[in-house]
Structure formats: structure tokens, C-alpha cells
N, C-alpha and C positions, 0 to 999 in steps of 0.2 A: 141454205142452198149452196155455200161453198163446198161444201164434202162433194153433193151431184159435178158441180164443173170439174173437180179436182178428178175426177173418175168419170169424165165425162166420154173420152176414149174406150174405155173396158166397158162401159157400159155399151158404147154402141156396139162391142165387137159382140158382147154376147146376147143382143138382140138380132144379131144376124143370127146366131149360131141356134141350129136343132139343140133342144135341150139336151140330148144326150148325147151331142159330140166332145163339150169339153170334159166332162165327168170320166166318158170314155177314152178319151186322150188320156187322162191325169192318170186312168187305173194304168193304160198302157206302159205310160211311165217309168211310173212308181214299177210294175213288174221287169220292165226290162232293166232299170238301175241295178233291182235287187240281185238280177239271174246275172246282170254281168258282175257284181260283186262278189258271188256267191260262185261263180266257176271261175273267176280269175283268183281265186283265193284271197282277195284281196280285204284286207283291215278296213274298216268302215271309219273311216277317218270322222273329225266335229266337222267338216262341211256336209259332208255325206250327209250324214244323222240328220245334219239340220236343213239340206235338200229334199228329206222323203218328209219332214219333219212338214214343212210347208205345204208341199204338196200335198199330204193329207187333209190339215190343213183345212187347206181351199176346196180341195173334195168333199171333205165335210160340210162346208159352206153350203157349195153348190147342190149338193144334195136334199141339205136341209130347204134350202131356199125354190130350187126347181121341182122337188118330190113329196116333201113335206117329212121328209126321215132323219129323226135326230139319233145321230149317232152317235 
């Protein structure tokens, strides 16, 4: 039961949340990171990488978990 209190916050938030607002948030993200790295010409730095690196991630998670789709 310590892992549930430790995540006791996130979990509330995403019993508020429509299943497909954070999933859609996350893709939002992830696409806008990409388009402003990608028109600012800009070098994908190790935070970057390991920014979309998570947020996939947790997309995956959440997917898996709200949809049933292992990706």
C-alpha cells in the first residue's frame, strides 16, 4: 500500500481526468516539441531526447492501461 499513497496525488488527478485527455495532451506535446525543434533547426540536445523519451513513456503506459493497446 505504500507505492498507492506515494502516487496518491496522480492518481487522483487522473480519475478526474476523461480517459483520453492526458494521452491527448501527451501526443500534443510530444508533436509540438518535435515541430519546434525541427523548424528552429535546432540539435536535439540529451534533455530533449530524454524529454520525448518519457513522455512516450507515459503514453505508453497510459494507453496500455486506459485502452488495452500494448505498444
Amino acid at each position: 500500500m505504500k507505492q498507492q499513497k506515494q502516487f496518491e496525488a496522480t492518481l487522483q488527478l487522473l480519475a478526474t481526468l476523461d480517459s483520453n485527455e492526458l494521452p491527448s495532451a501527451l501526443i500534443d506535446s510530444i508533436q509540438h516539441y518535435t515541430e519546434s525543434l525541427y523548424k528552429g533547426n535546432l540539435i536535439v540536445s540529451d534533455s530533449d531526447s530524454n524529454n520525448i523519451y518519457v513522455m512516450l513513456s507515459l503514453l505508453r503506459a497510459l494507453l496500455k492501461d486506459l485502452c488495452g493497446l500494448s505498444l
